[in-house]
C-alpha positions in Angstrom: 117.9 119.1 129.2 117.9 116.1 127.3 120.7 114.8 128.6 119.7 115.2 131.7 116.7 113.0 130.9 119.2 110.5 129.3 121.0 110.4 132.3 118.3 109.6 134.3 116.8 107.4 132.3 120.4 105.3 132.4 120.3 105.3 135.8 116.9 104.0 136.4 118.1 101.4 133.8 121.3 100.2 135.6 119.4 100.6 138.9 117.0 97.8 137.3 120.0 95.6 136.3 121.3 95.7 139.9 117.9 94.7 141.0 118.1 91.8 138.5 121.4 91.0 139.7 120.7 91.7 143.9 117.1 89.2 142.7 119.2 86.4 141.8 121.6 86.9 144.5 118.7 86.9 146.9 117.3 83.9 145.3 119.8 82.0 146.0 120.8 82.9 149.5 117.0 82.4 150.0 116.7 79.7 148.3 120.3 77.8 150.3 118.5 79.3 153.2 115.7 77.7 152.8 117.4 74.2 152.3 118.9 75.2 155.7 115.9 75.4 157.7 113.5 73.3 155.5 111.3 76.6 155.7 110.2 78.3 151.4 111.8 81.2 151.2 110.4 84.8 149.8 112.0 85.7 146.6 110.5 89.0 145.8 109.5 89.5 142.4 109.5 86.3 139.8 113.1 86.8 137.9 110.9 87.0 134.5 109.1 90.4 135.8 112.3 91.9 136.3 113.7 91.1 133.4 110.5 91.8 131.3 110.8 95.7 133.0 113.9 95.8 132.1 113.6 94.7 128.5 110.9 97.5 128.3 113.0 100.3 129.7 115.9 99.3 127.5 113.7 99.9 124.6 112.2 102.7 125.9 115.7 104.4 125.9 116.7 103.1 122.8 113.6 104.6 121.5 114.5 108.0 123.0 118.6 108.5 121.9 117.5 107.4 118.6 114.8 110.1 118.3 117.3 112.6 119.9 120.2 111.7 117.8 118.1 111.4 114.6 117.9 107.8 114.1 116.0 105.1 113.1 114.6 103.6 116.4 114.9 99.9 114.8 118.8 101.0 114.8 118.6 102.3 118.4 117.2 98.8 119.8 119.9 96.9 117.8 122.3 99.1 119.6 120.4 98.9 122.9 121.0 94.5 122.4 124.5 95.0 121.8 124.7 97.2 125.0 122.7 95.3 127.3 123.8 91.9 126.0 126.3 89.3 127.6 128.7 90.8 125.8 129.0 94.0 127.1 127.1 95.5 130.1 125.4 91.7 130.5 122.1 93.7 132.0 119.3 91.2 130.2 120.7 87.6 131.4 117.5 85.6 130.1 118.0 84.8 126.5 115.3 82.4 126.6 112.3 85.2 127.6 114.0 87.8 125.2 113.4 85.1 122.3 110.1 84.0 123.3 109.2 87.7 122.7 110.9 88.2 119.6 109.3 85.6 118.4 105.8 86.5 118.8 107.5 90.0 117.5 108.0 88.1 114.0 104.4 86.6 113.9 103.2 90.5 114.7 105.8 92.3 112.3 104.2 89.5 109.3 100.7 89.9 110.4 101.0 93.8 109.9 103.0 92.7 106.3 100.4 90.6 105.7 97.4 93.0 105.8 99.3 95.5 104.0 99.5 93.0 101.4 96.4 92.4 100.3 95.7 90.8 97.2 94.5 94.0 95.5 97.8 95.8 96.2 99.6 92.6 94.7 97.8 93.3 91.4 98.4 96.7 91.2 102.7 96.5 91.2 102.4 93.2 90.2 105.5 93.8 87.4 107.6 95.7 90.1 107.0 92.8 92.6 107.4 89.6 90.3 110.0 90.8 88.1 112.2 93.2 89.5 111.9 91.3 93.3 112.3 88.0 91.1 115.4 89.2 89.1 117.2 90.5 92.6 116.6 87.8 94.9 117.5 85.4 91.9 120.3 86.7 91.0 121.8 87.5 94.6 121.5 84.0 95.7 122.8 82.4 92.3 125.8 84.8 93.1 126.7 84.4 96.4 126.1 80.9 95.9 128.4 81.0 92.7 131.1 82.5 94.7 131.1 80.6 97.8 131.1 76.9 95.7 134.2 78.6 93.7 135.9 78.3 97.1 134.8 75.1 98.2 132.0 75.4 100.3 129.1 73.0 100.0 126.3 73.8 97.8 123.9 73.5 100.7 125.5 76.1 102.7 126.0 78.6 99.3 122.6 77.9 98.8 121.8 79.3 102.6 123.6 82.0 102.4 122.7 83.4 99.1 119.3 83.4 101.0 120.5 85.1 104.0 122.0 87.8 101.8 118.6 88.4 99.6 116.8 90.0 102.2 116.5 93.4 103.0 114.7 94.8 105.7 111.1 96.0 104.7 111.0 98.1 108.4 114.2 100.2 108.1 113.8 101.1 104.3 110.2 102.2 104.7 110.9 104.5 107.5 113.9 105.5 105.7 112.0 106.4 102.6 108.9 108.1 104.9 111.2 110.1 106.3 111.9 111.7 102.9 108.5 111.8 101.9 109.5 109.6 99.0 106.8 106.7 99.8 104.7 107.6 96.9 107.4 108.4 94.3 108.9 106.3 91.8 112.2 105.6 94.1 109.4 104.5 96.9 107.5 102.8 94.9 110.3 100.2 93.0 111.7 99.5 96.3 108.6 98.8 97.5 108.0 96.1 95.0 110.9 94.6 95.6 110.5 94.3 99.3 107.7 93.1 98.7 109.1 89.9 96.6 111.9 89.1 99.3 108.9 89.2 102.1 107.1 86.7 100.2 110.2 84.9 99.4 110.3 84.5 103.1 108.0 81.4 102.4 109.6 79.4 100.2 113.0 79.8 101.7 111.2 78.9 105.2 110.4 75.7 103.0 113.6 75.2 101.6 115.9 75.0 104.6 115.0 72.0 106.1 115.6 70.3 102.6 118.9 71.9 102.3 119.5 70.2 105.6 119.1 67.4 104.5 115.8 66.6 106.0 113.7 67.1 103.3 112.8 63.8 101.8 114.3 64.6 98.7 112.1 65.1 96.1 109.0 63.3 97.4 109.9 65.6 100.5 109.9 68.6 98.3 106.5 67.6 96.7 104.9 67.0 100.0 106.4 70.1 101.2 104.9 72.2 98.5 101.4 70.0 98.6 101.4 71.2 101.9 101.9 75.4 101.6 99.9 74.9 98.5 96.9 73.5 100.4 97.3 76.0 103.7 97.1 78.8 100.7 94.2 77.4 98.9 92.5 77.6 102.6 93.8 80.6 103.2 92.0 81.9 99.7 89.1 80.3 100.5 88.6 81.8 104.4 89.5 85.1 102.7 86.4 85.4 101.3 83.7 82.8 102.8 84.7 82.5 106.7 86.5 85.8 108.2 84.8 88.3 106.5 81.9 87.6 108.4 83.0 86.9 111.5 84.7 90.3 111.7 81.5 91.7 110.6 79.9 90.3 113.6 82.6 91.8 115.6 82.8 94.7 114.2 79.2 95.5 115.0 79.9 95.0 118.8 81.8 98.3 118.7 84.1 96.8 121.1 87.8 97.7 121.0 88.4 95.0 123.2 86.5 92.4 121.4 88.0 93.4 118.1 91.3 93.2 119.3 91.1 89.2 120.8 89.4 88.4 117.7 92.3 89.8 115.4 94.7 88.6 118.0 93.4 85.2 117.9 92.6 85.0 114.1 96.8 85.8 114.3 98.2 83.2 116.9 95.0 80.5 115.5 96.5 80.7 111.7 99.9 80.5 113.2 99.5 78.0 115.0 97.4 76.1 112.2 100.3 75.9 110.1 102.8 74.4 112.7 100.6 71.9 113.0 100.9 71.3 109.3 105.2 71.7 109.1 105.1 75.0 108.3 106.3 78.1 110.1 104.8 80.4 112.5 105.9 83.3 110.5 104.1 82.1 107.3 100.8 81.0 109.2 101.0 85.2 110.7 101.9 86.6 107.5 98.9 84.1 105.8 96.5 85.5 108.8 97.6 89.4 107.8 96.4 88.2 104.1 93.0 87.2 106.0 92.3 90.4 107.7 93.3 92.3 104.7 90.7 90.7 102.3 87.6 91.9 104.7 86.9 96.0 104.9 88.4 96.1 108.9 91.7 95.5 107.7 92.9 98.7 108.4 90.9 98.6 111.9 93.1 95.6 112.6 96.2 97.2 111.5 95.6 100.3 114.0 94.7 97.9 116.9 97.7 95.5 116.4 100.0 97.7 115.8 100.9 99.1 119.2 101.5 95.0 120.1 103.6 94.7 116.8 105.9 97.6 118.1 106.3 96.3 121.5 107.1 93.4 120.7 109.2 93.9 117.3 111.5 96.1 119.8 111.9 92.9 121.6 112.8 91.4 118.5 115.2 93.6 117.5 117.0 93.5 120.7 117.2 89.8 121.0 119.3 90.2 117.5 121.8 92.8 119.1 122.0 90.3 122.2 123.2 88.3 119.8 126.2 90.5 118.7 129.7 89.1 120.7 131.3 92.7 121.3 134.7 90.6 122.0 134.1 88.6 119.0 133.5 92.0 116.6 136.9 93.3 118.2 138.7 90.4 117.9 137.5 89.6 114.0 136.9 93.5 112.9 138.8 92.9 109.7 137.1 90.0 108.9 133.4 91.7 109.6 134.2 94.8 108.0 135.3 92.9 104.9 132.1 90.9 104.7 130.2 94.3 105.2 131.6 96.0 102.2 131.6 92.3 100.6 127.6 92.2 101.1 126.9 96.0 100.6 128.5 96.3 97.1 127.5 93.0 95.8 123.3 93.6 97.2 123.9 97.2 95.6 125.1 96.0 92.6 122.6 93.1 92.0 119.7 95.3 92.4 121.0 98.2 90.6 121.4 95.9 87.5 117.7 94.7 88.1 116.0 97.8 88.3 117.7 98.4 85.3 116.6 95.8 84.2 113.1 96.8 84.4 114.0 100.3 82.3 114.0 102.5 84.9 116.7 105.2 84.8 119.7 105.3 86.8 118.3 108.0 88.9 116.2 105.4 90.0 118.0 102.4 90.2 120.9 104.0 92.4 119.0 104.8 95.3 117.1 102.0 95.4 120.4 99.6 95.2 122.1 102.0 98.0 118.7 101.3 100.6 118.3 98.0 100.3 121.8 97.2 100.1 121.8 95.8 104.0 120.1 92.7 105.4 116.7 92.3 106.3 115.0 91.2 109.9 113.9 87.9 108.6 117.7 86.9 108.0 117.6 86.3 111.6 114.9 84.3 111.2 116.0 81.9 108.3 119.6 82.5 110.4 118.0 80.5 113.3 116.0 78.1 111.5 119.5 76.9 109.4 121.8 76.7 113.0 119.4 74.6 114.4 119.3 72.1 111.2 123.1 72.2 110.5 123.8 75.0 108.6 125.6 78.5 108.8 127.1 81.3 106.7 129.4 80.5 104.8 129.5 77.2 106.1 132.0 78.3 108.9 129.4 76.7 111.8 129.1 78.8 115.0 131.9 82.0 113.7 130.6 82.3 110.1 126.8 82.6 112.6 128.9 85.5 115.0 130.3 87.3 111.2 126.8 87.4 110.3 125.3 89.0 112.7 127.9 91.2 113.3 127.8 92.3 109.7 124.3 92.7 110.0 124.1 95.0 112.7 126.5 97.2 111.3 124.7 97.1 107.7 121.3 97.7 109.3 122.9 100.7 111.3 124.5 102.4 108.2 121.6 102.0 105.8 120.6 105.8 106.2 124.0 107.0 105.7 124.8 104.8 102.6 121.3 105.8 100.7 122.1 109.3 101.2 124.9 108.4 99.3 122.5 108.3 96.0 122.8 112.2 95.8 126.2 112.9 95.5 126.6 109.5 93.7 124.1 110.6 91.0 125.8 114.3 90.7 129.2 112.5 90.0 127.9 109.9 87.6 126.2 112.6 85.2 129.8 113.8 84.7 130.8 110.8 83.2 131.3 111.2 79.1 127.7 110.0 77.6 125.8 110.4 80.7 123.7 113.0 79.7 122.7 111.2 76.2 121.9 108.3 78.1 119.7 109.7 80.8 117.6 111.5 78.3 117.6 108.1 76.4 116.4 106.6 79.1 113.6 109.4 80.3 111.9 109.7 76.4 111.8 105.7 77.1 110.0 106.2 80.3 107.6 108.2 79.1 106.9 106.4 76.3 106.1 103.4 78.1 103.0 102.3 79.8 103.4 103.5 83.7 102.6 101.4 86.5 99.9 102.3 88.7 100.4 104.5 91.8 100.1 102.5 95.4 97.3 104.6 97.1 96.3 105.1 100.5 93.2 103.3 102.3 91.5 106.6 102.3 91.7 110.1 99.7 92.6 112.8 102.0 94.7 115.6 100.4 92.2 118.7 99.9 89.4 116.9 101.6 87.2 117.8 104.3 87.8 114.4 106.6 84.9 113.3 109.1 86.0 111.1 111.6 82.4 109.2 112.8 80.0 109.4 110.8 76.8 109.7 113.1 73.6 112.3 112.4 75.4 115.5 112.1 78.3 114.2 110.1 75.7 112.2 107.4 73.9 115.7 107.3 76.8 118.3 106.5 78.6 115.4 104.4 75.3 115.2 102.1 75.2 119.3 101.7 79.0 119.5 100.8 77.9 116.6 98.2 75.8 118.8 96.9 77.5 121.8 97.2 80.4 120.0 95.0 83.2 119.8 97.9 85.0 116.4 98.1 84.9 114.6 101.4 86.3 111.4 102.9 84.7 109.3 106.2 86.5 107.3 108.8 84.2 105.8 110.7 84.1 102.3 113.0 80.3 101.6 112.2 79.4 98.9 109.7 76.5 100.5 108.7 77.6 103.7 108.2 79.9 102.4 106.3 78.1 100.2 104.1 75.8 103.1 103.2 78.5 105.8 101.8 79.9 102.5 99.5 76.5 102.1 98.4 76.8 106.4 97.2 80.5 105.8 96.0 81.3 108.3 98.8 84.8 107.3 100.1 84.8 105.4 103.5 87.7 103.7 105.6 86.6 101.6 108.6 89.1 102.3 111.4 90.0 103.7 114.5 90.7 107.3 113.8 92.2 107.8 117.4 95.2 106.1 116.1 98.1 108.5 115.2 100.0 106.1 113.4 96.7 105.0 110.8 96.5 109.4 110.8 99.8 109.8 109.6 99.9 106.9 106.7 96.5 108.6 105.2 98.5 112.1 105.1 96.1 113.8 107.4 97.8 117.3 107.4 97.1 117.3 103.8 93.1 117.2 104.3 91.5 120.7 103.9 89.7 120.0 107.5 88.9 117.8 109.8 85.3 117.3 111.2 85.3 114.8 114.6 81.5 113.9 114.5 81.9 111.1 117.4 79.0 110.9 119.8 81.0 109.9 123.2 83.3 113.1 124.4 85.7 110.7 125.7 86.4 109.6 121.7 86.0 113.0 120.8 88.5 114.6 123.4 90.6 111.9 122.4 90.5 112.2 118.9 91.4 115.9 118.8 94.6 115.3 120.8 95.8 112.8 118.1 94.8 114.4 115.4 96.7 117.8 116.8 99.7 115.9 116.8 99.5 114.6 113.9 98.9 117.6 111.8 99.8 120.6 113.8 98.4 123.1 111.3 95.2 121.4 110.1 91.8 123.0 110.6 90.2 121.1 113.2 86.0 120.9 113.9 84.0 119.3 116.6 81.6 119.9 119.2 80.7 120.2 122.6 77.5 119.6 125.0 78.9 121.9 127.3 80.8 125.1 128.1 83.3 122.9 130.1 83.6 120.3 127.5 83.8 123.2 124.8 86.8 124.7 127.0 88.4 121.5 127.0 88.2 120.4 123.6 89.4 124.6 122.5 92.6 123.8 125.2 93.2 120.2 123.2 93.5 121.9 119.6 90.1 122.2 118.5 89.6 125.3 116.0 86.1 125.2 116.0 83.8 123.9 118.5 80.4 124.2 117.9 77.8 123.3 120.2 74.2 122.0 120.2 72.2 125.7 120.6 73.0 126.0 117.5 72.8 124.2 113.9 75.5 122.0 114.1 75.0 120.7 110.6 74.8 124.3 109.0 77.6 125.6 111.4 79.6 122.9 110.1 78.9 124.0 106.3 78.9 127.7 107.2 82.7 127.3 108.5 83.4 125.1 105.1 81.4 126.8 102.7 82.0 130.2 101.2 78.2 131.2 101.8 76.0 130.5 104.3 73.5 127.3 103.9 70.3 128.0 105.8 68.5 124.8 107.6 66.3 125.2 104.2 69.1 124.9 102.3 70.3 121.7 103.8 66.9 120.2 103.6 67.1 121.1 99.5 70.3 119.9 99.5 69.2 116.4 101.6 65.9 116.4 99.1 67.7 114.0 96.6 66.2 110.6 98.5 63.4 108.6 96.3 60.0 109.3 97.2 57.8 107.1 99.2 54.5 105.7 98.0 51.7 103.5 100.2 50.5 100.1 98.9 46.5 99.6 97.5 46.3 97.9 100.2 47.5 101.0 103.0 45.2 103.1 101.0 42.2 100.9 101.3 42.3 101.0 105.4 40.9 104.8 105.4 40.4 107.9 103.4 43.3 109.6 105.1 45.5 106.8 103.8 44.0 107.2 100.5 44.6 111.1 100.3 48.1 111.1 101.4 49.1 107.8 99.3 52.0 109.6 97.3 54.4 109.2 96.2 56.1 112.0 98.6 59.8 112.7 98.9 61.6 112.8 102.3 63.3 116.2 103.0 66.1 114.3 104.9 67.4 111.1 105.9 67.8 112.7 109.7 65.6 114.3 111.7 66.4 117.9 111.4 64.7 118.8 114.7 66.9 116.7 116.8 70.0 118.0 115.3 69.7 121.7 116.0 69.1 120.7 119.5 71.9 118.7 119.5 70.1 115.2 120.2 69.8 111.9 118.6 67.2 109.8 117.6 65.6 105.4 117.8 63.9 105.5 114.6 62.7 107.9 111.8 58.8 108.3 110.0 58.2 110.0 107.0 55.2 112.5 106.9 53.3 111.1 103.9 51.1 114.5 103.4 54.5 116.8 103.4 57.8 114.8 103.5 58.7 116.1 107.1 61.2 113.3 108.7 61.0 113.0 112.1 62.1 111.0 115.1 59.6 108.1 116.9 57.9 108.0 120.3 60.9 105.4 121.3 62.9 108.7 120.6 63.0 111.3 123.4 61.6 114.0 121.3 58.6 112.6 119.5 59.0 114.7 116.4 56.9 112.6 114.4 54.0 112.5 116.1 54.1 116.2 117.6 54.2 117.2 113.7 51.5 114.9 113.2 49.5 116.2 115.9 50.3 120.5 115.1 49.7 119.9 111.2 46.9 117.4 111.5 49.3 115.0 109.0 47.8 111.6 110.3 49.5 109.6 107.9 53.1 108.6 108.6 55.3 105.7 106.8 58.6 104.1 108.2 61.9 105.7 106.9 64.1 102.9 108.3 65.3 100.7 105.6 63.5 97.5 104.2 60.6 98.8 106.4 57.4 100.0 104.5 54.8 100.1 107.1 52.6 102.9 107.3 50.4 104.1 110.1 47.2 106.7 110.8 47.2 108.7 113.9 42.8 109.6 113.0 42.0 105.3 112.7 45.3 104.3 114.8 45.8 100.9 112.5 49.4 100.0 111.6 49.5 98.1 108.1 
């Protein structure tokens, strides 16, 4: 069946590269027609359309082989350039919109680096990041470079290359390692920290070219250069903490997808653009942007909207580097290419290996790391660009040491899966070597006697949690009782407020969009004991369960439902349990995740921990009612308990000052307050909102 699909999908692709091709064809009969007659002629579509569609159903068939053969879809899009390039079937024919898009795919692709990297996580593998990235992008560059001036080439050019080779790409090793599940263990977390380094190396090497070229200035144009990325940083640390993080609070309280989205968009393309201005890359002013967003609490938010951009446009990206790729050229130089490949691939291998190593990690380690970053990274292409344009090329071999490059590239980028599962039999071999034994035991009683780093952690806890995605009345209510009732939980939620009061408890909290399956599957959702979708608009709700179900096929999944209909719907989508409001939603909620049933009494005991309201000499003074009831009284909840079991929500909430019943306001549609006013003769009712302490008597009606 799937080829079938394949097939299909092909054609519709070559039928859009004839259309391409019968469009130009048109255009310029049209067009001498036209000149014929003195008469405009019609075109039919503008050229760029065409080839944007195409472009996008290129990727989406890379995309599709790649998940079908098992691959790495990054791979499949450098394949689907080579294919669709000049080159070979010569189906995309406007280099000039395929690297207009890839380059908005690098500002995207360093945003998304950039808000993964916030300061914080810097901290926390600082040694992994500084030292071992330090050690193997110093020492590959001072070695290529080494080599290349031992056979005559110019030191400028050594210098550029050595760059070149540095890199690895942070995309392919990170999907390579989450496809393992190896992420969060030691292998993950060293090549992290070294990928890490060579992204932020990116900078100064983005710096360094133009001086290598010749058009730095020498060293007062290396001093200026550096005055000037040290000044954009200093601005950048600055806006970290006084000028974004309010403005995305601002946003964020819009609840606006849409509005969120321009802002982060902008915030992106503005920083960008801010340090072009200045002499500096776009790249840098994205990835500077990313550090931005990641210092406020809606980084993640950001990260879930931008990402489906980032992908988009990071396939374009990709493809414009297979474009690249001269079929003829690889043919006609494959000695050459495979020679550099196995040149680059041992020599990056080797070089890190002896790094990690370098940090006393054991062997086991340092082998698999040196065998997956042992290609060349996406921003190679970058720097790759940046140097042709200013003079300078691999090798120093001009416009065919540029072809062997990429060439190389491609092919290193498509084998790095096999080659790291090399690291298994490699490490099976190497432990029959004489001594190997001693010395890996050596080297384990000397990891475990020395101080460990710190783990990377996810945004969010999940892993035998109960999760709540929203966080609105019922959710606050049944998160409070499974407090109490000592069962860990976790809260996504998009409301600041809500937000801002579980940090206030300590109660774990990630602001984001939890309709997002890729945010869902970097927290680890199948790992949560349940998961409770507590959003107020269906729409959200319907679409959260259908995520969420793909995401983690198995996990227990609660919700609920104002309607038979909607109940049917949301069962059909995945939903285990779907509760509904004719009953207590709250105690439902605890009955399915508790071993015992909790009682609506029970909840309010549970809810009964709030500090207890008093009224001022002055409130009591205004009638004898006042002065009966002056407290101090605690509130039995911090919802109103009425409105939930119906399934309803609430304006404001007033504290009963002669009892502690909560209830909801006469802007509310129930009136809870002031029928239990009126049914228990309690006159005397005090605000429950917060910073609000004004009390009022339903016997005198004054409000003080």
């Amino acid at each position: 069946m799937w080829r079938v699909c394949c097939g299909v999908m092909w054609v519709m692709v070559a039928c859009a590269g004839l259309a391409v091709g019968g469009a130009e064809w048109g255009g310029w009969a049209g067009a001498e027609a036209a000149h014929a007659t003195g008469e405009a002629a019609h075109t039919g579509p503008p050229a760029f359309l065409l080839q944007l569609t195409l472009l996008l159903g290129v990727s989406a068939l890379a995309a599709y082989l790649s998940f079908r053969l098992g691959l790495i879809p990054i791979i499949g899009f450098l394949l689907a350039g080579v294919l669709a390039g000049p080159g070979a079937l010569g189906l995309i024919r406007d280099p000039a919109l395929i690297s207009s898009a890839s380059e908005v795919g690098v500002m995207l692709l360093l945003f998304t680096i950039g808000i993964e990297f916030s300061l914080e996580r810097l901290q926390r593998i600082a040694r992994l990041i500084f030292l071992g990235g330090g050690l193997q992008v110093a020492l590959t560059v001072a070695a290529v470079a080494g080599a290349l001036v031992a056979f005559g080439v110019g030191w400028q050019s050594a210098v550029f290359t050595g760059c070149l080779i540095a890199l690895s790409s942070t995309a392919i090793v990170m999907r390579v390692l989450a496809e393992r599940g190896q992420t969060g263990a030691r292998t993950g977390q060293v090549a992290l920290g070294i990928l890490i380094f060579q992204d932020l190396a990116v900078v100064l090497m983005v710096l360094l070219i133009p001086m290598l070229a010749g058009q730095g200035g020498g060293v007062s144009g290396v001093a200026l250069a550096l005055a000037k990325a040290a000044g954009i940083i200093v601005f950048v640390l600055v806006a970290a903490r006084r000028l974004v993080p309010p403005i995305m609070e601002v946003v964020a309280r819009t609840c606006s997808n849409e509005i969120f989205l321009l802002t982060v968009v902008a915030l992106c393309f503005g920083t960008a653009s801010l340090t072009a201005a200045a002499g500096v890359s776009l790249a840098l002013g994205a990835f500077l942007a990313g550090l931005l967003v990641s210092e406020s609490r809606y980084g993640m938010q950001a990260l879930g909207e931008i990402l489906p951009l980032q992908i988009l446009f990071s396939a374009a990206f990709f493809l414009s580097v297979g474009l690249q790729l001269d079929l003829g050229f690889l043919i006609r130089n494959l000695p050459t290419v495979l020679g550099v490949v196995l040149l680059m691939a041992l020599l990056k291998a080797l070089v890190t290996g002896v790094s990690v190593r370098l940090l006393g990690e054991r062997a086991a380690i340092a082998l698999p790391v040196a065998l997956l970053t042992a290609q060349v990274g996406e921003f190679s292409f970058v720097l790759a660009g940046s140097g042709q344009n200013l003079g300078l090329s691999f090798a120093g071999l001009g416009e065919r040491g540029t072809q062997i490059f990429i060439a190389a590239t491609v092919l290193l980028m498509g084998l790095t899966p096999a080659v790291a599962a090399l690291a298994g039999p490699l490490a099976t071999a190497s432990t029959r070597l004489p001594g190997a034994r001693r010395r890996e035991a050596a080297a384990l009683q000397a990891a475990a006697a020395a101080p460990s780093e710190p783990e990377a952690h996810t945004a969010l806890p999940v892993a035998g949690r109960v999760v709540f995605a929203g966080y609105g009345p019922h959710a606050r209510l049944a998160a409070r009782a499974l407090s109490r009732a000592g069962l860990p939980y976790s809260v996504i939620t998009r409301s600041p407020d809500g937000a801002s009061e579980l940090t206030g408890r300590g109660a774990p909290v990630l602001i984001a969009d939890y309709t997002r399956a890729g945010l869902l599957r970097e927290l680890n959702l199948a790992s949560a004991r349940a998961l409770v979708i507590a959003d107020d608009d269906p729409e959200m709700t319907e679409r959260a369960v259908s995520v969420a179900r793909t995401v983690a096929p198995d996990l227990d999944i609660l919700t609920h439902a104002d309607s038979p209909a909607a109940l049917m719907q949301l069962q059909a989508l995945g939903a285990k349990h779907v509760l509904t409001p004719r009953r207590e939603i709250a105690a439902g909620l605890l009955d399915l995740l508790t071993p015992e049933h909790i009682t609506r009494a029970d909840i309010a005991r549970h809810l009964a921990d709030r500090p207890a309201v008093s009224l001022t000499a002055e409130q009591q003074a205004q009638c004898g009612h006042a002065h009966a009831n002056a407290g101090p009284t605690t509130p039995e909840a911090d919802a109103c308990l009425e409105c939930l079991a119906s399934g309803d929500t609430w304006v404001h909430l007033r504290t009963c000052m002669t009892c502690g019943h909560v209830g909801c306001c006469d802007s509310s549609k129930n009136k809870h307050a002031t029928r239990h006013a009126h049914t228990q003769a309690h006159p005397i009712i005090r605000s429950a909102e917060p910073g609000e302490t004004w009390a009022y008597c339903y016997e005198h009606g004054w409000t003080k």
